[in-house]
C-alpha positions in Angstrom: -25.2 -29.8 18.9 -22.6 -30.2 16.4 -18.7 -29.1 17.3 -18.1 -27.9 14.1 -20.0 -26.0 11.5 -19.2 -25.7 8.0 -20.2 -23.1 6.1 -19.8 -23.2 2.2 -21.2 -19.9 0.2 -21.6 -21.6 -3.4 -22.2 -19.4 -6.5 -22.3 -20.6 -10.1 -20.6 -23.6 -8.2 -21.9 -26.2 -9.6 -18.3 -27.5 -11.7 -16.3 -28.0 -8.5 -19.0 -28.3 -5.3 -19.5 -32.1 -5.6 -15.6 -32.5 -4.9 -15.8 -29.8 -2.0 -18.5 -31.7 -0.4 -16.8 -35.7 -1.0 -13.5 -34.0 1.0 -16.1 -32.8 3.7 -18.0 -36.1 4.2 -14.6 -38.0 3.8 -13.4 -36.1 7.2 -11.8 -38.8 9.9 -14.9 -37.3 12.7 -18.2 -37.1 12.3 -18.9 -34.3 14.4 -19.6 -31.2 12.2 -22.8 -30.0 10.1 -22.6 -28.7 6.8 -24.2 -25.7 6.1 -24.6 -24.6 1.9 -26.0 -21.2 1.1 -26.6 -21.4 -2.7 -26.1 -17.2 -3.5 -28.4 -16.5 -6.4 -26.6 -19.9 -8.8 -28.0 -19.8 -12.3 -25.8 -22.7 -13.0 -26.6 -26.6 -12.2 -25.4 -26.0 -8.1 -29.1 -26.7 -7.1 -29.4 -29.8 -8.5 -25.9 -30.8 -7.8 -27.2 -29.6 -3.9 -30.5 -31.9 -4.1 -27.8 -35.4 -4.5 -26.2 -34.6 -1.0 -30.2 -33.5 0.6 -29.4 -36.2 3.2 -25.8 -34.8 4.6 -26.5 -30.7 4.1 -28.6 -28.1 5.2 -29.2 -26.1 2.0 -30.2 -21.8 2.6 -31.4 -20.0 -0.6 -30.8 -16.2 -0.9 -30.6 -14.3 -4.1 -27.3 -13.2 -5.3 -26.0 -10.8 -2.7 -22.0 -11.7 -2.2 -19.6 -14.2 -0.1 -20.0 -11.8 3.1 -23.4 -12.0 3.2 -23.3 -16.1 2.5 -21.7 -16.6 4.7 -23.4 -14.4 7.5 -26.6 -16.2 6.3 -24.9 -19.2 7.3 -23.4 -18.2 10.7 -26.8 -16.9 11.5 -28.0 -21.3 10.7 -24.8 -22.6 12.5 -25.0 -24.1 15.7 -21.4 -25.7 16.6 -18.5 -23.9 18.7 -16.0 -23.5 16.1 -16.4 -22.4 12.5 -15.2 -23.5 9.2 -15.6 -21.5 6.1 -15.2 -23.5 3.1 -14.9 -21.7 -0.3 -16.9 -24.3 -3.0 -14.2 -24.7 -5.1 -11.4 -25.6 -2.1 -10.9 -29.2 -1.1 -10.1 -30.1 2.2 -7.3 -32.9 3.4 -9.2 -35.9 5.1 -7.7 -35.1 8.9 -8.3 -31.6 8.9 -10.8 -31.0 11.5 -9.5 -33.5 13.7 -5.5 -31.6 13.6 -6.7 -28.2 13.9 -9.1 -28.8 16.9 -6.8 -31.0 18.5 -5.2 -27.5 18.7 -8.1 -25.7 20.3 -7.8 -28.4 22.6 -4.1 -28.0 23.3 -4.6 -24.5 24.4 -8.6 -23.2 25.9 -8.1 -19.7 25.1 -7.2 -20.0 21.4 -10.1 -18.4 19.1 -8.3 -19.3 15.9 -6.0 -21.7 14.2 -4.6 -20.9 10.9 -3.1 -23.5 8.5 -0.8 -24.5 5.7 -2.4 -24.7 2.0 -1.6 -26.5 -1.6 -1.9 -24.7 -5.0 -3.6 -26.5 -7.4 -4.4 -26.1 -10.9 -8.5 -25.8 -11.9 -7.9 -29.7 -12.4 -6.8 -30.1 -8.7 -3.0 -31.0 -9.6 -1.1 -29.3 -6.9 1.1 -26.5 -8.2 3.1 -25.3 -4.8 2.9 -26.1 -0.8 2.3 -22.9 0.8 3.5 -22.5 4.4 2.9 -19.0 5.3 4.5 -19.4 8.9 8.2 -18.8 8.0 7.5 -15.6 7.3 4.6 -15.2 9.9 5.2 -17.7 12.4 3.5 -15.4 15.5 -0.2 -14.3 14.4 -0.6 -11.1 15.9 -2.0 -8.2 15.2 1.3 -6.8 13.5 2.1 -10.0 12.1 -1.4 -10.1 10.0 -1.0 -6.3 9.2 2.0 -7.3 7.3 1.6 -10.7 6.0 -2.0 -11.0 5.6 -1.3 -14.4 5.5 -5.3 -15.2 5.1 -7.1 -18.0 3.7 -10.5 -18.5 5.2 -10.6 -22.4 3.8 -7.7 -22.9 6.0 -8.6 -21.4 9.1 -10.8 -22.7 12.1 -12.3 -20.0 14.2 -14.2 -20.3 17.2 -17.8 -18.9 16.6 -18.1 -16.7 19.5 -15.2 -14.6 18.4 -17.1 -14.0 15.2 -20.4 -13.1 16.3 -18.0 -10.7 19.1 -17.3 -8.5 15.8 -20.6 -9.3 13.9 -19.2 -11.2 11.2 -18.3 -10.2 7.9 -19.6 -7.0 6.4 -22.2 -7.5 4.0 -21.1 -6.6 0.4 -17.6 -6.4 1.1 -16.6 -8.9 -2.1 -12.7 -8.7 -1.7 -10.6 -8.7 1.5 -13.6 -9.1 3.6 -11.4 -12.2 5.1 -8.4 -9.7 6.2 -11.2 -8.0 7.1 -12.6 -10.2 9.7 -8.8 -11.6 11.2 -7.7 -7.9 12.0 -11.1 -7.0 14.2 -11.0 -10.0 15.4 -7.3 -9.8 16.5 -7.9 -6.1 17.8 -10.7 -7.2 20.3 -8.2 -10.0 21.5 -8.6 -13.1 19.6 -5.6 -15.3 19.9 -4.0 -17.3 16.7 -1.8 -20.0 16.0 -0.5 -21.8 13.2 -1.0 -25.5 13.0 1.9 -26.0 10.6 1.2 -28.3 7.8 -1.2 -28.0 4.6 -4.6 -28.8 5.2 -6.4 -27.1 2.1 -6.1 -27.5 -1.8 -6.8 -23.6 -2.7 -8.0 -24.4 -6.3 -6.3 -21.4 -8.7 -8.6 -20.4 -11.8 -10.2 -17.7 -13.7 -13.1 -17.4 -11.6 -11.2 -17.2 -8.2 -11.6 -13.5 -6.6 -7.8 -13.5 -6.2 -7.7 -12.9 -10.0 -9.5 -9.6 -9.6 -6.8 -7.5 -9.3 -8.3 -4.2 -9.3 -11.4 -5.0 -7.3 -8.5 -6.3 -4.5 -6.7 -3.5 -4.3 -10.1 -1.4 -3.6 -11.0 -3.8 -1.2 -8.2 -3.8 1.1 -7.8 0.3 0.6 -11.3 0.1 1.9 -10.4 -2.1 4.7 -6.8 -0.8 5.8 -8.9 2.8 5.8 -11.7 1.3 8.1 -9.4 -0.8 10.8 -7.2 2.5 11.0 -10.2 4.9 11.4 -10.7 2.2 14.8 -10.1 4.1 18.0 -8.1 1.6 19.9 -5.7 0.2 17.5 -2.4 0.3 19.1 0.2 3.4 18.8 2.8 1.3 18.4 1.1 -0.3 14.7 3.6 2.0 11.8 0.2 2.6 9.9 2.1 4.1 7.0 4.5 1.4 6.8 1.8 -1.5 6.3 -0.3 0.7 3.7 3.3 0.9 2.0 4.1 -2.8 2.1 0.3 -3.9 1.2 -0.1 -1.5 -1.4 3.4 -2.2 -2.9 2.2 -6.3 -2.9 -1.2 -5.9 -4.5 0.3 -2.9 -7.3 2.5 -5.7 -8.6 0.3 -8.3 -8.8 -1.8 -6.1 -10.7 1.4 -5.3 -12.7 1.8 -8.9 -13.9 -1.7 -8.6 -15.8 -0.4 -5.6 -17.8 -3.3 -3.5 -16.5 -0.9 -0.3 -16.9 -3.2 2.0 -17.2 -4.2 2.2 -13.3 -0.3 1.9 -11.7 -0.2 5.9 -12.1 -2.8 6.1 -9.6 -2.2 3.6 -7.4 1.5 4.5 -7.3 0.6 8.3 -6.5 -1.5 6.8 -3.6 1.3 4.8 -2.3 3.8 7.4 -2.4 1.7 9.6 -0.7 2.2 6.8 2.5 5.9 6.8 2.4 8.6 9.1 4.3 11.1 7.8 1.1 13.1 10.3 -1.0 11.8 10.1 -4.5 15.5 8.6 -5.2 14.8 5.5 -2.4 11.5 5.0 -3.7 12.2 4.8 -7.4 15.3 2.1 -6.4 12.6 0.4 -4.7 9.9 0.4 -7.0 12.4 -0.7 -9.9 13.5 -4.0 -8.2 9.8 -4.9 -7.2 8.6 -4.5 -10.7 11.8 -6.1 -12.6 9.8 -9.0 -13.3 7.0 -7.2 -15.0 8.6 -4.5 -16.5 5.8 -1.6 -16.9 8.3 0.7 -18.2 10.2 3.1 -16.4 8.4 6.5 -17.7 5.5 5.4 -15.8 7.8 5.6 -12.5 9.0 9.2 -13.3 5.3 10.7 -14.2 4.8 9.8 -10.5 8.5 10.9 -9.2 9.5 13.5 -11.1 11.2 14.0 -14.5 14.5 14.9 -12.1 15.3 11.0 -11.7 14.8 9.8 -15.7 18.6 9.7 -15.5 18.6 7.2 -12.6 16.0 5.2 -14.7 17.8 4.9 -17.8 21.1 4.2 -15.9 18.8 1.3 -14.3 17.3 0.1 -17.6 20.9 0.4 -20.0 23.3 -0.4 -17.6 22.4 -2.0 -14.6 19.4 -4.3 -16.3 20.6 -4.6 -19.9 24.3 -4.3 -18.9 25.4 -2.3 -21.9 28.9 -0.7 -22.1 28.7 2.7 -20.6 31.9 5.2 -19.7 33.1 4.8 -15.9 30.1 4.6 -14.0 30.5 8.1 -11.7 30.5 7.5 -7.9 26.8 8.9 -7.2 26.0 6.1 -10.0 27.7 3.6 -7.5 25.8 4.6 -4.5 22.5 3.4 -6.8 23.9 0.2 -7.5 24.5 -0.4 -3.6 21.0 0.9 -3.2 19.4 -1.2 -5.8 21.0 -4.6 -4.2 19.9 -3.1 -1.2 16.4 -3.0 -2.5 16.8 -6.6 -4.7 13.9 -8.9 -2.9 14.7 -11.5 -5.4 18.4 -11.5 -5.2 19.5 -14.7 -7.0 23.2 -14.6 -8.3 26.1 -11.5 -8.8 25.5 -11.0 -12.6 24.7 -7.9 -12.7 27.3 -6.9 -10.3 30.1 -8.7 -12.2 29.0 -6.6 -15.6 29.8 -3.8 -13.4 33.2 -4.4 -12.1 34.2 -3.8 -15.8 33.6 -0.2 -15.9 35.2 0.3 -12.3 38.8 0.6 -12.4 38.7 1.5 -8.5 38.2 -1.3 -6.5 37.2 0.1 -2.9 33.7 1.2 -5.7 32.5 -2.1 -6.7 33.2 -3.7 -3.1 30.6 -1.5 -1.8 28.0 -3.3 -4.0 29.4 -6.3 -3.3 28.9 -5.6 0.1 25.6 -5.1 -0.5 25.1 -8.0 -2.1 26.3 -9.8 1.2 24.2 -8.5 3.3 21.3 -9.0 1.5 21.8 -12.2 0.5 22.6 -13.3 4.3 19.3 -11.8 5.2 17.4 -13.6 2.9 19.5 -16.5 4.3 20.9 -17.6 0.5 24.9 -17.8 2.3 26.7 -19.7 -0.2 25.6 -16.6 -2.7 26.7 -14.1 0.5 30.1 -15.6 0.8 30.3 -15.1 -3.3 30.0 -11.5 -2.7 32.0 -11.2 0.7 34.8 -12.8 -1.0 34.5 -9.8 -3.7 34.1 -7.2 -1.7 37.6 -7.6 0.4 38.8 -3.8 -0.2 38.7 -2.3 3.2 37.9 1.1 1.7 34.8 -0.2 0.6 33.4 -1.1 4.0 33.3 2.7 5.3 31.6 3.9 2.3 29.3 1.1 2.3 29.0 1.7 5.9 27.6 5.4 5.2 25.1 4.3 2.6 23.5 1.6 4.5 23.1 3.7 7.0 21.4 6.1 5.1 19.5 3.9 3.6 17.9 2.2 6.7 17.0 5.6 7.6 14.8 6.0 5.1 13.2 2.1 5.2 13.6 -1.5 6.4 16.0 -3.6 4.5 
């Protein structure tokens, strides 16, 4: 019996499945079969299949999704742990013998999760992806939050995945996150072997680039793992569908697909214990990048905040002149740093200070700035701003609006 089964679901494959298959047969141990379910291909992957008839085990199914491909190939696998290789990743030459010297470093692991490379659709890499800085304990809360999933760069033992009955047929997007959380719930152990050992290939085709279709995915699977009777009490369920909805609203922001935000923003509201003022601050950092416009925000929050908005857009973004900014408009300025996941110098801040002829005011943003930057660990940028913000006065008032603040949410 083989020690390691890979399974590769290949659709309309046929342009990048002969490099998938070299990195496979190029690994540094022999032990592993390699199983191909060709899902319906109208494309060359059949013939390009026939060429490596000597090292595969081809299964032919007509076109019914990557869940079911690769339960049709669980159901042909016959080694203890499982590798499911998308046909258009690579894999680095040691891979199977790093993460199962792993399993063998600890018994009663069921999973170990790796680091990836970006590449372009011509394999250069683009970025090294090590998910474990922000993850770096894979447990159940830990994957709620960070979905840090790549199913290319895991290795799973197989009885954990026939425990839950693998993936579930015709589930096309976040069937993966799918899998880790049931898996996790029923007790499956993780760990992080921490260094890349995947080339994730990035174009058109990729499911990632569905952006719609993703966010109905995981709303499907966040509503089926919650519905579960013995996920834990102590899991903030409303928190996580904040968070994940937030992620996956401005990806589909960057692709200008404005017409569905209104919905998907009235859904993620309705998850939140935020004041329409918090959430608005919020929302306006996340999607500075994109910039969908801010009328879309107030058809969700109410017309009551447009001024807040256009303060944000003329003077805080734009950094028009403007009369003395009014204290309530200072207390937004502390909140948007606050909220500023992207925090990367004081300009904004700065443009400020000329409007504020009281100093204790523009410490407290300052302040603000501090703290955020020293949680995102960025502390030549925090001692900028600590520097600034030296007014004593400004600490107690700052003091009272963080506080409020982390009433309403995390920093």
């Amino acid at each position: 019996m083989p020690l390691v089964s890979i399974i590769i679901p290949a659709y309309n494959s046929a342009r990048y499945l002969p490099q998938t298959l070299i990195s496979v047969l190029n690994q540094t141990i022999n032990d592993y079969e390699i199983i191909v379910v060709n899902d319906g291909s109208t494309d060359d992957t059949e013939a390009i299949l026939a060429g490596y008839a000597k090292h595969i085990k081809v299964i032919y199914q007509g076109n019914a999704g990557v869940s079911a491909a690769r339960n049709k190939g669980l159901e042909a696998a016959h080694g203890t742990y499982i590798l499911f290789l998308d046909a258009d990743d690579t894999i680095s030459a040691d891979k199977l013998e790093k993460q199962l010297a792993v399993f063998q470093s600890d018994p009663t692991l069921g999973l170990v999760h790796s680091g990836w490379w970006l590449t372009d659709e011509d394999g250069k890499i683009l970025e090294m992806v090590t998910p474990w800085h922000n993850a770096p304990i894979l447990d159940l809360e830990t994957w709620l939050r960070w979905k840090p999933v790549l199913p290319s760069a895991m290795l799973i033992k197989r009885e954990w995945i026939l425990r839950v009955n693998g993936f579930e047929d015709g589930l096309a997007h976040a069937e993966d996150v799918d899998l880790v959380l049931r898996m996790t719930l029923e007790g499956c152990k993780s760990q992080w072997l921490k260094t890349p050992t995947v080339y994730y290939r990035q174009h058109g085709e990729n499911a990632s680039h569905q952006r719609q279709k993703q966010i109905d995915g995981i709303i499907h699977v966040l509503n089926k793992f919650f519905d579960l009777p013995n996920v834990p009490k102590r899991i903030p369920e409303n928190e996580i569908r904040y968070y994940t909805m937030m992620w996956y609203i401005q990806q589909l922001c960057t692709t200008q697909n404005l017409d569905l935000l209104p919905h998907y923003l009235r859904l993620v509201y309705s998850y939140t214990r935020y004041s329409p003022l918090t959430c608005l601050l919020d929302w306006l950092m996340r999607f500075k990048q994109c910039s969908p416009g801010t009328s879309i925000l107030i058809d969700v929050l109410g017309e009551d905040l447009r001024p807040v908005a256009d303060w944000w857009q003329d003077t805080w973004m734009d950094g028009q002149k403007s009369n003395i900014p009014t204290q309530e408009q200072i207390n937004w300025a502390c909140r948007a740093v606050l909220f500023d996941y992207d925090l990367q110098d004081l300009t904004q801040i700065d443009q400020l200070q000329h409007h504020i002829p009281a100093s204790q005011w523009i410490g407290v943003v300052y302040l603000a700035a501090f703290l955020r930057a020293f949680k995102k660990q960025r502390f030549t940028l925090a001692m900028k701003a600590l520097i600034h913000a030296w007014n004593p006065l400004a600490w107690g008032r700052f003091l009272k609006i963080t506080l409020k603040t982390r009433a309403e949410r995390r920093l």
